[in-house]
N, C-alpha and C positions, 0 to 999 in steps of 0.2 A: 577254164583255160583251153585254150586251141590245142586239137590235136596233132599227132605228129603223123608225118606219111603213114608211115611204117603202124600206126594204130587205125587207121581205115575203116580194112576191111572187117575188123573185128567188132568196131562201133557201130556197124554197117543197120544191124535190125534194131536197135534203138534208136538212131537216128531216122531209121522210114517210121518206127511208131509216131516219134515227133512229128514229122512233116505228115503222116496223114492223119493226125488230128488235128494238126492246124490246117490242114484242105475241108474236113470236114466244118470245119467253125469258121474257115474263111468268108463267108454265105454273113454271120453272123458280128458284127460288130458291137459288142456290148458296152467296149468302156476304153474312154481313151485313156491313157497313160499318163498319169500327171506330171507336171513339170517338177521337178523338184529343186526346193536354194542351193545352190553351194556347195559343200561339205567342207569347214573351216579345217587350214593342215595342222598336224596333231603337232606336240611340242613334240622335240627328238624322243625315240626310246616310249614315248607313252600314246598306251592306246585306248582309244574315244570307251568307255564303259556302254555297251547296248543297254537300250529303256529295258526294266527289268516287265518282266509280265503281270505283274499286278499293277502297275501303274502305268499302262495303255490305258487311255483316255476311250471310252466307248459311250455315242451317243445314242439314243435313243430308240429299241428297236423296234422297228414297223409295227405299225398294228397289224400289216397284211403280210405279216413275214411268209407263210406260208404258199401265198400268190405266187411266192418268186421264185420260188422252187423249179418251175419248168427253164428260166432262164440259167438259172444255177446250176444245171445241169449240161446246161452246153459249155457253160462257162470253165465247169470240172472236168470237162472233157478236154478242153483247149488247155487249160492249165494243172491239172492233177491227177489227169488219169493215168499220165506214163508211171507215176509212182505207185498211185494207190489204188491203180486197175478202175477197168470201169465201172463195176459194180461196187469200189469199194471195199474191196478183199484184201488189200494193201498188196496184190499181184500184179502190178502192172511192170511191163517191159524190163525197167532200173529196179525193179525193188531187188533183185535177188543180188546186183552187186551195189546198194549203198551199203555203208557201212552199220545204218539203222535203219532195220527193217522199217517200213511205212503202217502204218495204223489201220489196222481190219475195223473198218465201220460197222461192219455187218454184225457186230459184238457188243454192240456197245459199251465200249469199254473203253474209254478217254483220259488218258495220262493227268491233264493240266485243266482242273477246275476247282473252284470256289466251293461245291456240293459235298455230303457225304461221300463217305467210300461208300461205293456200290450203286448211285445214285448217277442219271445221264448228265453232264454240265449247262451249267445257266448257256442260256445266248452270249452273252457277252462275256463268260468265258470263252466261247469258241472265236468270236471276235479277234477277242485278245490273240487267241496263238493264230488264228490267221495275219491278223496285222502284224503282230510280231515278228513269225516264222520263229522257228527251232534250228537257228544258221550251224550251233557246234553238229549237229545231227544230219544237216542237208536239206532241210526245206525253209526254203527264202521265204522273206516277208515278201507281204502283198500289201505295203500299206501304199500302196502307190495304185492300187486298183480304188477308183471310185466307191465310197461308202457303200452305195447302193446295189453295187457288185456282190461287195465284200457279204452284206446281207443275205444277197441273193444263192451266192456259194451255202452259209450257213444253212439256208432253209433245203436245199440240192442235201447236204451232208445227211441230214435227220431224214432225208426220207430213207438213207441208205443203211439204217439203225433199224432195219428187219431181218430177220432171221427164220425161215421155215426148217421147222427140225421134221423129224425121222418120220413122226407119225401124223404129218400135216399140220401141227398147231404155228401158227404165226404169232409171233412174238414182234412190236412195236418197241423198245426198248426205251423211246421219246416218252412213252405213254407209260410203260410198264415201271421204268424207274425217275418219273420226272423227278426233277430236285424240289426236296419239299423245304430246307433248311439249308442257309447260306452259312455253310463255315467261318466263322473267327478266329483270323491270324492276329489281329492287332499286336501288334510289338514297341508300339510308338513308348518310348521313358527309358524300353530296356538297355542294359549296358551291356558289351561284351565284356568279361574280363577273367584274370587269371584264375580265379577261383570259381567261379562259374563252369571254366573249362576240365579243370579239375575234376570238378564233381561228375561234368558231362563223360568223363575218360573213364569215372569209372561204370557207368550208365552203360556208353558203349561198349565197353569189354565185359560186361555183366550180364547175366541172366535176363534181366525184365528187358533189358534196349536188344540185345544179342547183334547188335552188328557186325561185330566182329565175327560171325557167321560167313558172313559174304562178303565184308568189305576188309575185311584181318586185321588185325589189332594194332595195325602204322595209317590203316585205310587206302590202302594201293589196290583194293580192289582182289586180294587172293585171299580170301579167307577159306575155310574148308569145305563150303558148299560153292564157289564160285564156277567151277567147270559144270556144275550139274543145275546150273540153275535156266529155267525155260519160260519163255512168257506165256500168251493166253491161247497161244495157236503151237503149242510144242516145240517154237523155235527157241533155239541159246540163244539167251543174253550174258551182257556180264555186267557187273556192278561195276560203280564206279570208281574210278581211281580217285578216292577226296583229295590226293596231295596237288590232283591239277586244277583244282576246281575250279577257277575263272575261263579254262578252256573245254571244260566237258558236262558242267553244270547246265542241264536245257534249257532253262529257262528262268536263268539271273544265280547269283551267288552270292547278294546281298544276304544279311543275317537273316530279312525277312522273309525270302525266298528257299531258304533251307528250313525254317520254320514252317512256310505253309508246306511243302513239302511232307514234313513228320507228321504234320499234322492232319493232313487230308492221304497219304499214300498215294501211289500210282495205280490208277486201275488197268487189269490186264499185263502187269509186272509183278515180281518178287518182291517189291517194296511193299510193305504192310500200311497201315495208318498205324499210329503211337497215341492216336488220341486216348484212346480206350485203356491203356496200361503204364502212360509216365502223365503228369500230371503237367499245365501249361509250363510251370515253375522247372519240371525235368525236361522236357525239352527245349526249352530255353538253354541249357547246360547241355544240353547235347550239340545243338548248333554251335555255340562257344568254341567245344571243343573243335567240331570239324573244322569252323574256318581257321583254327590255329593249325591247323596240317597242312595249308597251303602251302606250296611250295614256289619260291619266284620263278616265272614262266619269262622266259623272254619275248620282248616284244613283237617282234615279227613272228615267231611261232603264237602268240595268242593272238595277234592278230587275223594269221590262215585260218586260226578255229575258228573264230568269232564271224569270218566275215564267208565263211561256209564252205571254204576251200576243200579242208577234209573230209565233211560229208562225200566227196563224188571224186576225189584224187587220193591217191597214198605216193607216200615218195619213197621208192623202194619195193619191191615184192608187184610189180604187178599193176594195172589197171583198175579202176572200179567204172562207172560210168565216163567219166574222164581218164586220158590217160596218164599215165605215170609220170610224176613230175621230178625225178633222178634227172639230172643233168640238162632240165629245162632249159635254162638261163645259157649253158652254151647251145645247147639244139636249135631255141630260137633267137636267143641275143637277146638280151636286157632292153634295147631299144624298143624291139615289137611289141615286149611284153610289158613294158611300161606302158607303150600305147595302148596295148590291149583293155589292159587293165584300169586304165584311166580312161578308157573312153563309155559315153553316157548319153543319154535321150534315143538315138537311131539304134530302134534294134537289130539292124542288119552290121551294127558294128558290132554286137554281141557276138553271133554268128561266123563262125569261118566258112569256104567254103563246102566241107565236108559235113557240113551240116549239124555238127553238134553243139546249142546251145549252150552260152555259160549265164546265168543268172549277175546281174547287173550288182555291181559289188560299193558302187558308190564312193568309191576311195578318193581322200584327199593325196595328193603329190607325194607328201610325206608317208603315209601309210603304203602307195605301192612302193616306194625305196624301200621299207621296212619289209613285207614280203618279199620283194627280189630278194634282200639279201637273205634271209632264213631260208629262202627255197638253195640261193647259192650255196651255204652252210651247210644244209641238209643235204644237198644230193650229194656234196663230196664228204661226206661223213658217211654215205653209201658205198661210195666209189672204192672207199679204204678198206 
């Protein structure tokens, strides 16, 4: 979303990061922007469900993936190094104010794949969360970058999966931990249901699941290791809040998606894998229960999530990459901001002219009504 006067000056060196990374790749045209259909308007009140990430369609990857590497890397400069630094270190420019920190390559250490714990992820896991993006967290899909791009990034990412430690040994991490074994979520027949959840409730507040650790015995995310817990670079994280889960869950909150989750862990987080210690049959009861803690989100608030807003704004408290969206809707009038936000293909409509990019949101008519109003809601819910 467009910034306001008065946030300028302070957006000021993130917005030159942007513009001279796009001077530096302006020289380089790799992939033009595809046209995309439509996006049909939601019925009132309900919002479009995002493809979940195990079901991103991924074809076939190059025999000469690693060829593409040199273009992949211009490509990462133009579009990911303000996040995730040039090298890969997840220090670039924005990383220190999203609200999720960005992914140190140089670790390998990959939240969202198919592979063992501890193992670097297939290709076409990485596909997937590129095509996808991680919109509740702040980084937009790219399924609108040409396949061959999209590739090309991948094979750019693994070379940046080195790490020279203290006493000179280089570590290849592509090499050192390829995936040797494809994980099985399969869930297809399972039922959710009350007794399932049951059991999963007591799983969780128990010894062998120990969630309730981090995540507290309602799953709001306070359990009594929550302030002290740090990912693979010593920065805080926090566990999630499961009562929101269609607005915080990274990457889908279908059953099965909370499943592969238990079931693979997140590498370089406090999330463990459960393979090892409940059996498919208990994590099964485990997901159960979570999705029963959901709590109804309203539509324009899981909309903002879903469609990347919070990543890079907070409404109330302050700035992140974007500025603070308290009192938007009178500062710049629901008119602008409809148009803002409904407009698509020219990326100079993206663009204000203060220079700070907003990632193209794709919304149908109905869905920006649906955001204006939560944002209207939300910022005088501030105001009081």
């Amino acid at each position: 979303m467009p910034a306001s006067n008065t946030n300028r000056g302070s957006i000021g060196r993130w917005a030159a990061v942007v513009a001279g990374i796009a001077c530096m790749t302006a020289a380089v045209v790799l992939r033009p922007r595809g046209t995309e259909p439509p996006v049909p308007a939601p019925n009132p009140g309900v919002v479009r469900s995002p493809i979940a990430w195990a079901d991103i369609q991924v074809p076939p990857v190059p025999e000469d993936l690693a060829s593409l590497a040199k273009a992949g890397e211009r490509l990462f400069l133009q579009e990911c190094a303000v996040c995730h630094g040039k090298e890969g270190k997840g220090d670039g420019e924005a990383a220190p104010r999203l609200e999720h920190r960005p992914r140190d390559f140089t670790r390998g250490n990959f939240k969202f794949r198919s592979s063992a714990l501890g193992e670097v992820p297939f290709d076409d896991d990485l596909y997937r969360t590129i095509t996808r993006g991680i919109p509740v967290a702040g980084m937009p899909s790219y399924a609108d970058l040409a396949e061959a791009d999209r590739w090309a990034l991948i094979a750019h990412v693994k070379t940046l999966s080195r790490r020279q430690f203290d006493d000179g040994d280089v570590v290849d991490y592509f090499e050192a931990r390829r995936p040797t074994n494809r994980i099985s979520y399969d869930v297809e027949g399972r039922q959710v249901t009350k007794d399932a959840a049951k059991r999963g409730a007591e799983l969780f507040r128990g010894e062998r699941g120990g969630c309730i650790l981090c995540h507290g015995p309602s799953g709001r995310g306070d359990g009594i290791s929550a302030n002290d817990l740090k990912d693979d670079n010593d920065l805080p994280v926090r566990p999630a809040d499961l009562t929101r889960g269609p607005a915080v869950l990274k990457t889908g909150c279908e059953p099965k998606d909370i499943f592969r989750i238990l079931t693979n862990g997140m590498c370089g987080t406090p999330m463990p894998s459960f393979r090892g210690n409940l059996t498919e049959d208990e994590r099964w009861d485990v997901v159960c229960f979570v999705t029963s803690l959901f709590e109804p989100i309203p539509a324009g608030e899981l909309l903002y999530a879903r469609a990347g807003c919070k990543g890079c704004h907070k409404i109330g408290g302050g700035e992140r990459i974007g500025p603070d969206l308290a009192g938007v809707t009178e500062r710049r009038g629901e008119s602008f901001l409809r148009g803002w936000l409904s407009a698509s293909g020219n990326p100079q409509a993206r663009t204000p002219p203060d220079g700070t990019p907003t990632p193209k949101c794709s919304l149908a008519p109905g869905e920006v009504d649906l955001i204006l109003g939560y944002l209207r809601d939300a910022g005088a819910g501030v105001r009081k």
